[in-house]
Every structure is written in structure tokens, then in C-alpha cells.
N, C-alpha and C positions, 0 to 999 in steps of 0.2 A: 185315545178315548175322548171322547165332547159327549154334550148333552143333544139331547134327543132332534134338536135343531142343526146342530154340527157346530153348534158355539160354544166358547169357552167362558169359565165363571170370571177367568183373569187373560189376557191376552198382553204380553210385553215383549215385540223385538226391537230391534238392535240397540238394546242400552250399553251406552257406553259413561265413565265414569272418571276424571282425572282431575286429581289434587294440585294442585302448584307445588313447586315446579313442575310438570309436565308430570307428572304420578299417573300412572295410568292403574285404577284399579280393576277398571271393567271395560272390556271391549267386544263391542256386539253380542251381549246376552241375548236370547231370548229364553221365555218361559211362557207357558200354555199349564193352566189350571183349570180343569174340567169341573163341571160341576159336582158336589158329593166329594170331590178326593178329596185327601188328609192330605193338606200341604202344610211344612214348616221349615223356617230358616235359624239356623241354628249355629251360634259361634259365638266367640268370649267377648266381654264387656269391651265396649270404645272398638269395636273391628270393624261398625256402620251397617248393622243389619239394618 
């Protein structure tokens, strides 16, 4: 789903994310938030949202 142009209100790929030593939390995300949708990221204190 996109907005009436075929853009997105958020547009994020290949995130990747690593702590030392070598932590790897995130690799190759992406995320696509259209316009109007209900987006929310949600998890416990100190987790790095």
C-alpha cells in the first residue's frame, strides 16, 4: 500500500546494526510506512527501539 504517488511516508532498507564485539542486532532491515498507516515499535526498556 503507498500513497497516491507510490511513495512511502517512511522508506528504510538494508539496515544493519552491530554492538562490539561484533553483536550483530540488525541485519538488512527494511521497512516501508505508507502514508496514513498506524505504525509502532514496541519492546521493553534499554532493547534500542
Amino acid at each position: 500500500m503507498t500513497g497516491n504517488n507510490g511513495e512511502f511516508a517512511v522508506c528504510c532498507e538494508n539496515i544493519t546494526k552491530t554492538y562490539p564485539p561484533d553483536i550483530q542486532a540488525l541485519k538488512n532491515i527494511n521497512l516501508k510506512v505508507s502514508p496514513h498507516q498506524i505504525f509502532g515499535i514496541i519492546g521493553p526498556d534499554g532493547a534500542g527501539k
